[in-house]
N, C-alpha and C positions, 0 to 999 in steps of 0.2 A: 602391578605393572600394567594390566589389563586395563583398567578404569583408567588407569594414569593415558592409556592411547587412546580410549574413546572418547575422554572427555578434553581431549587435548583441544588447542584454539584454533588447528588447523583444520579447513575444511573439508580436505580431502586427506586421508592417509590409507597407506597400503601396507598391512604388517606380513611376511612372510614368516610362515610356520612351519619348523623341520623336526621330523621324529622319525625312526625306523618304522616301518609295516607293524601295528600292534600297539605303537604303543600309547596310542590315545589320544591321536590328533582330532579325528572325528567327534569325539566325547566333549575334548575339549574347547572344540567349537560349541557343541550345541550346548556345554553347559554354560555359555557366555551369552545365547543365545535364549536360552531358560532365563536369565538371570537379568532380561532387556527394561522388565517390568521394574524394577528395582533403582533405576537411572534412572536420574533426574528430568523431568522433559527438559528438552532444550528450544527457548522461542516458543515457548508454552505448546509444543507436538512431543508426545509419547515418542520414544525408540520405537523403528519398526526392524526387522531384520529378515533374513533366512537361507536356504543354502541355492547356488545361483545352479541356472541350467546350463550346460557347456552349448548348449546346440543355441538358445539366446544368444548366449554371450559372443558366439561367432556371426551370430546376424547382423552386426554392430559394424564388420566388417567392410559391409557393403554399402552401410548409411556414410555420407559425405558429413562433413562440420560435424557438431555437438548438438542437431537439434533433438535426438533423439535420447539423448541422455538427460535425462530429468529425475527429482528425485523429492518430495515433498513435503519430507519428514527426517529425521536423525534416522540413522539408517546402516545396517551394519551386512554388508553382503559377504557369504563365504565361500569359496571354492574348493573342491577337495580336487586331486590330481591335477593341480595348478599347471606342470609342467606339459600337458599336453595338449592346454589352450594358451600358450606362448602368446602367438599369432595375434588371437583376438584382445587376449589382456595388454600386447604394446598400441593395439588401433585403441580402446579405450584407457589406457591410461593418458595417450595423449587428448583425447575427447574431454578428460577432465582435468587434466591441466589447460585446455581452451575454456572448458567451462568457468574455472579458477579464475582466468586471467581478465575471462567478459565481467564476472561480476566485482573483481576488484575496479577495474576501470569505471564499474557503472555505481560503484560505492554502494552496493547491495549485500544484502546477509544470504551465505548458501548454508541451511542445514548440514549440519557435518554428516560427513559418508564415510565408513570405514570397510575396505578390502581386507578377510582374511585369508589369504591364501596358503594353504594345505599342501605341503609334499614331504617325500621323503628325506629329500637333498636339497640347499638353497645355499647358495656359494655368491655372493654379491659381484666377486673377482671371474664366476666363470658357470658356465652350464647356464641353464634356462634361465635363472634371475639375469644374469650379466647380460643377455638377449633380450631380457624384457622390456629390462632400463635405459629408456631412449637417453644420452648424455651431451647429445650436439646442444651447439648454445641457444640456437634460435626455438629448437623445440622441445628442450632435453624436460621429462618427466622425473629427474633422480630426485627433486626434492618431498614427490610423492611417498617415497618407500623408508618406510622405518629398516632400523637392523633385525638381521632375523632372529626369531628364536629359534631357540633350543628347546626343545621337550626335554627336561630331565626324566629319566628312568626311576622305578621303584625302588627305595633302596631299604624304606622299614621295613620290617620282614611284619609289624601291624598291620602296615598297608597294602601289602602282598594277602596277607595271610585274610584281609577282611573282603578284596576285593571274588578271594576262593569262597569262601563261603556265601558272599551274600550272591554269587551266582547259583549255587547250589539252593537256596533257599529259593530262589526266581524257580528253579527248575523244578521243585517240588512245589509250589504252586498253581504251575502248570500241569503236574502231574498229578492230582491229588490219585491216593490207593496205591502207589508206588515207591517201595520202599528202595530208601537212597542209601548207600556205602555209610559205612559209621565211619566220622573222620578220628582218623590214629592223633594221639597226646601231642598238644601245643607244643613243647621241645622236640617232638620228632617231627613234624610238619614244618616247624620253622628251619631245622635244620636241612630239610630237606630243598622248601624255596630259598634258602640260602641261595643256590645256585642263580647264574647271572641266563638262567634258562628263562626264569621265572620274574625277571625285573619289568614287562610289559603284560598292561591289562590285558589283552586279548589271549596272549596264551595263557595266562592265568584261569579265562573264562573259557578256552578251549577244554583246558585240561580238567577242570570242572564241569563241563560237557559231559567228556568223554568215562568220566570216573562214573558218572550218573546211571550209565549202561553199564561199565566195565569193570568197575571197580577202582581203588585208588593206584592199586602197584600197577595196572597196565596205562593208566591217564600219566604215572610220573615217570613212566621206561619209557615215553614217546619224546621224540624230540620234537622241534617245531615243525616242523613238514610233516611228519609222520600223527599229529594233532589237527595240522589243516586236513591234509585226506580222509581223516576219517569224520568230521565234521561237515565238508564236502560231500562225503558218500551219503550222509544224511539227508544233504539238500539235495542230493541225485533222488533219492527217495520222494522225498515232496514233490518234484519237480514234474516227476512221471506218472503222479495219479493226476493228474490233470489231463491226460490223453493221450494221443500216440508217442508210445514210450522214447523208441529211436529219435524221431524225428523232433521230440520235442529237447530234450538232452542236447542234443547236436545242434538245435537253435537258439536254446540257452544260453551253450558255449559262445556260440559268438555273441549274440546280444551284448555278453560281459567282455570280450574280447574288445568291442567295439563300442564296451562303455553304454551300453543302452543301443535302440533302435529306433529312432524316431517314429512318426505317425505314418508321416507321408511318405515312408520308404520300407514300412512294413511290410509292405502286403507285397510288391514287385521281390524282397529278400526271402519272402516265404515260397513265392514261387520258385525261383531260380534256385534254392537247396532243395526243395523237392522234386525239382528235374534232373539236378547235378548227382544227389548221391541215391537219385532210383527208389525213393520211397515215399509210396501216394501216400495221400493221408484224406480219409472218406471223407472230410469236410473240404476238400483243397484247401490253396491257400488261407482262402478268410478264417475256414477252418482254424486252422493250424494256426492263426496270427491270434485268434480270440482264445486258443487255452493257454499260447503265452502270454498274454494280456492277467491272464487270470494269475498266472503261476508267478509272473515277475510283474508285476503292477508298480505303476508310477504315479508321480504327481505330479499337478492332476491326472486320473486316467486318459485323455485322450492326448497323452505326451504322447503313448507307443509302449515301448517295452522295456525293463530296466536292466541291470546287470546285479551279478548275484555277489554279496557283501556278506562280509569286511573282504581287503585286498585278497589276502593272505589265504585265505579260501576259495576265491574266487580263483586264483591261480593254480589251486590244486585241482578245484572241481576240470578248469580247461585242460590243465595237463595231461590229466587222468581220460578225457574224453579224449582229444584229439589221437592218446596213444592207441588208446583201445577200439577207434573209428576207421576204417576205409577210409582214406583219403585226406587224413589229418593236415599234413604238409598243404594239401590244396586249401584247405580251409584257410589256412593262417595266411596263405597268399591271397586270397580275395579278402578277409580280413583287412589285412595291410592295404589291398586296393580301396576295405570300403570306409575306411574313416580312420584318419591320422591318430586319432587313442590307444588305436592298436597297438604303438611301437613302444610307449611308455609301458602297456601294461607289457609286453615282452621282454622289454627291460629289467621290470620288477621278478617279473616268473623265471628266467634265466639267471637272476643274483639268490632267489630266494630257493628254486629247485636246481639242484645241481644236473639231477637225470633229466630232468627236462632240454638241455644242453647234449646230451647223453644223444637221446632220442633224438635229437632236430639231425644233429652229425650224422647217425646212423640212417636215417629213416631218409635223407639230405644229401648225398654225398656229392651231390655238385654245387653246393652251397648256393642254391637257386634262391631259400629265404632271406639268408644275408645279403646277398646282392640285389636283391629287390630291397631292401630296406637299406640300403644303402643308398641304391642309385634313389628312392622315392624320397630321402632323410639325410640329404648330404649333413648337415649339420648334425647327426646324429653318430658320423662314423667313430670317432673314437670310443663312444662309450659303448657303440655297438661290437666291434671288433675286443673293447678289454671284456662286454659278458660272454663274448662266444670266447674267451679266452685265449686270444690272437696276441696282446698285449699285455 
């Protein structure tokens, strides 16, 4: 089905991509993206592809007409957390349906371009796709967007059972001199991923993480949240040899909260958290902005700072920090003030942790977060109000 939309005769196409947290959307890009070599050139140019920047892709915003959108080669761009560059993906989609329309009239050949975009939810009738798809007549973008997929789930207990081990062997590679859990008889193992716990690669590879330390019977008594945390506490681990512990943890959290931190906004964010929660850090800011550079590194390095991956970890590692920090609540509120990613990834960490929900109420009782993400996200109220469980 893949090949069948990249090599389709359209010159522009858009596919959206829908899987739960985990289950291999990411992969499933970049194994599309592995695989670019292996396509045909088109108009004698090689595929080129890779994964797009949100903070690009909202600069587009502000460019007038199509002249900035150019493209030179077959070309396959993809986005992950689609839904929280809304905004920028309807000012370019119409860009390339202008584009479309200049070189039909000029009876010229555009190298095909294919948008893959990445979410958890994609609904064509409603939420962020039905926003994205401009429909009016004069300008309407719908002929851009293929139907969405579906990620099927894992259902052979082979391909469960291969994607456990061959993590586990990744993991003794890395570890040479340490000895790893003897995995228990192929019928008791398959009976066990039987369970529909275990139908997404991620927690299949969490849980092989976590066996790696633990052993098998505490990796398969964990459920999914209780598998992010402890693979989170990991990267808290990592995170904090890089320099001042506090401070660096706490700037993590947001970084990921916020999707990454840009360059040019680095240094003014390092300052204003080490004024706000009262903890110097002997390098000041520039300090503090170069061992996050180190600790979450981007590409290229002088993007700024990244956010810490997969989802589903990354929401634990916040959760876990925010509770266990002075000033949590505040945090999420400048969050929310400092880049609109925030509420998507809220979204996610509130359907995905229940206590997380728990904690906001308790620690929140005048619902100062909600209503900030309300009034900042009017289009966002319903689904905000069903994950605080109002609806």
């Amino acid at each position: 089905m893949v090949d069948t939309w990249l090599l389709s005769p359209k010159p522009v196409s858009i596919l959206p991509v829908a899987a739960r947290g985990g289950a291999g959307k990411t992969r499933f890009a970049l194994e599309i993206l592995k695989g670019l070599s292996n396509l045909a050139p088109v108009q004698n140019q090689a595929w080129d592809g890779g994964m797009a920047n949100h903070n690009e892709l909202r600069a587009l915003e502000s460019t007038p007409g199509f002249v900035n959108v150019e493209w030179g080669a077959p070309t396959i761009m993809v986005l992950d957390y689609a839904a929280s560059c809304t905004e920028a993906l309807k000012v370019l989609a119409r860009k390339l349906e202008l584009r479309v329309r200049f070189h039909e009239r000029a009876a010229t050949a555009l190298p095909p371009l294919r948008l893959l975009l990445l979410e958890r939810h994609a609904h064509a009738e409603s939420g962020w796709l039905e926003a994205l798809v401009d429909r009016s007549k004069s300008t309407s973008t719908e002929d851009l967007f293929e139907d969405v997929l579906e990620l099927a789930p894992l259902v052979a207990a082979e391909e469960r059972r291969k994607i456990l081990i061959d993590t586990m062997v990744a993991f003794a590679a890395f570890r040479p001199g340490v000895a790893l859990p003897v995995l228990m008889a192929q019928a008791e193992l398959d009976q066990i991923l039987s369970n529909n716990q275990w139908h997404d690669p991620l927690g299949l590879m969490m849980a092989a993480a976590t066996a790696s330390t633990d052993g098998w019977e505490s990796a398969f008594g964990l459920k999914r949240a209780g598998l992010a945390y402890r693979v989170a506490a990991w990267e808290a681990e990592r995170i904090q040899k890089y320099g001042e512990k506090a401070l660096l943890l706490h700037m993590a959290g947001l970084s990921t909260l916020c999707g990454g931190i840009s360059s040019d906004r680095l240094l003014d964010l390092a300052d204003r958290e080490i004024t706000l929660i009262k903890r110097p850090h002997p390098g000041g800011a520039a300090g503090l902005a170069d061992q996050l550079r180190s600790a979450l590194p981007t590409y290229p390095p002088t993007a700024g700072v990244g956010a810490i991956q997969p989802d589903i970890v990354a929401e634990a590692f916040v959760v876990k920090e925010l509770q266990t920090r002075h000033g949590g609540i505040a945090t999420l509120l400048r969050a929310v003030d400092d880049d609109t990613r925030s509420v998507e990834f809220l979204l996610r960490a509130l359907v995905d942790f229940s206590e997380f929900k728990v904690w906001i109420s308790g620690a929140d009782p005048s619902n100062t977060v909600r209503t900030a993400l309300e009034r900042e996200f009017p289009d966002k109220v319903l689904e905000l109000r069903k994950a605080f469980s109002l609806l």
